[in-house]
N, C-alpha and C positions, 0 to 999 in steps of 0.2 A: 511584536514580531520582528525579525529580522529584516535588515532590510534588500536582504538575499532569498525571503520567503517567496517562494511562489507556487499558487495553490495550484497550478497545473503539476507536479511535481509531486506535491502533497494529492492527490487523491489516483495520479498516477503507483504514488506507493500503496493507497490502497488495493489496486487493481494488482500490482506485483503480488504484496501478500495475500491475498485471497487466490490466485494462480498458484504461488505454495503452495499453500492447504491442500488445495484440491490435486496437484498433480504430484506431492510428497506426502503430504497427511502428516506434516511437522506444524508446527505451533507458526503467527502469524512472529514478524521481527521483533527481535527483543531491543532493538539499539536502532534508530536511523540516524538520519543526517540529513534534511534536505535541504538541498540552495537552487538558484533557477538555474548556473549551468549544469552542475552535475547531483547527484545524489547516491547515497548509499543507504543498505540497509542490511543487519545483523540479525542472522536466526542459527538457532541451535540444530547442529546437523552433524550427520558421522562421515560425512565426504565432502569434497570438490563435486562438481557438474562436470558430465563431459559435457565434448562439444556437440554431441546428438542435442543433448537434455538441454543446451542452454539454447537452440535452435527453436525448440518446442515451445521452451518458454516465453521465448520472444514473440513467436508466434500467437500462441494463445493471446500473451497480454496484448498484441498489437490487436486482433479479432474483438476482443472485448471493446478497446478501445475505438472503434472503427464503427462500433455498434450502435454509437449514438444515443447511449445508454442516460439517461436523466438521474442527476446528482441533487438530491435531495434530503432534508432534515427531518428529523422525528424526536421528539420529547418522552425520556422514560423513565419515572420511577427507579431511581439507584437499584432498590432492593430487585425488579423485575431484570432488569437488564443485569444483575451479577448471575441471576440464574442463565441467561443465554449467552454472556458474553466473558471474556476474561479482562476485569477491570485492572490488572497489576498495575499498565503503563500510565491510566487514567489518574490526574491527581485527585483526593483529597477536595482540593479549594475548587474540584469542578460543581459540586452540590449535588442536593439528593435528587435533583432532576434532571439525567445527562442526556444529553445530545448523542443520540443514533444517527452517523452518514449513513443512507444506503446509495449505493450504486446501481442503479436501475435494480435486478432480480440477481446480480451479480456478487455483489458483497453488502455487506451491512457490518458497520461496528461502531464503539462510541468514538465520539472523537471532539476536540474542542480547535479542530484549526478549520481553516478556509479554505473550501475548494471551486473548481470551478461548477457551471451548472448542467454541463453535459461534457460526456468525455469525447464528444470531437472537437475541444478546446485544447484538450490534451498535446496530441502530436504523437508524431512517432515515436514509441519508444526503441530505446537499444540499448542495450545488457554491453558496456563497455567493458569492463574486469569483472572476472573471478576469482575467488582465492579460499584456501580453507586453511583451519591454523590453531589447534586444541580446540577441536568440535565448534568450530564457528565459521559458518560460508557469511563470505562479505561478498553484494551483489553491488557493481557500482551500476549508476547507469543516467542517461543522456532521453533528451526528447527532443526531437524535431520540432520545429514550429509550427501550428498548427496551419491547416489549408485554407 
């Protein structure tokens, strides 16, 4: 791990992409970046956000986030979790028993990093930039310190 990892960051980008999905119905980010002051993340998209929609966004992720939601692991079968999940980003060297985050009833996917154990560890989130640029919205974005 980096030594700029920080898994509040990391399971706050879970919580980002599963607000995609649900308020675009585009695929989870193909490309991130996370460090503990800032972060980014890269999804396949035919626009920019206005500033209604990135309002919304905020919103929603800060509501989940707020929820107190319990961060927890689950063990599955490669072959079961390729039928529910999309393993592109997952490597190879993760093995035929991968590791499912779920985020309380919120999101669930595989994942092999570290997060915290509840998302009021989190913090505030905020949507610092946006940008779009041959069918790629770049989300950057920042967290508060947690209360």
């Amino acid at each position: 791990m980096s030594k700029d990892y920080a898994p509040r960051m990391h399971s706050a980008e879970h919580v980002l992409n599963r607000t995609m999905v649900n308020m675009f119905g585009c695929e989870r980010s193909f490309s991130a970046h996370i460090n503990k002051k800032k972060s980014k993340c890269d999804y396949h998209f035919d626009r920019d956000l206005t500033e209604a929609e990135v309002q919304e966004l905020q919103e929603r992720i800060n509501t989940a986030i707020s929820s107190r939601l319990s961060v927890h692991m689950e063990m599955m079968p490669r072959a079961q979790a390729q039928e529910e999940f999309n393993l592109a980003r997952l490597p190879e060297s993760a093995g035929e028993e991968l590791r499912i985050v779920h985020i309380g009833d919120y999101d669930a996917c595989p994942c092999i990093g570290e997060h915290v154990d509840n998302t009021a560890e989190i913090g505030a989130f905020t949507l610092s930039s946006h940008s779009y640029e041959d069918g790629v919205l770049r989300l950057r974005y920042k967290l508060a310190s947690p209360e």
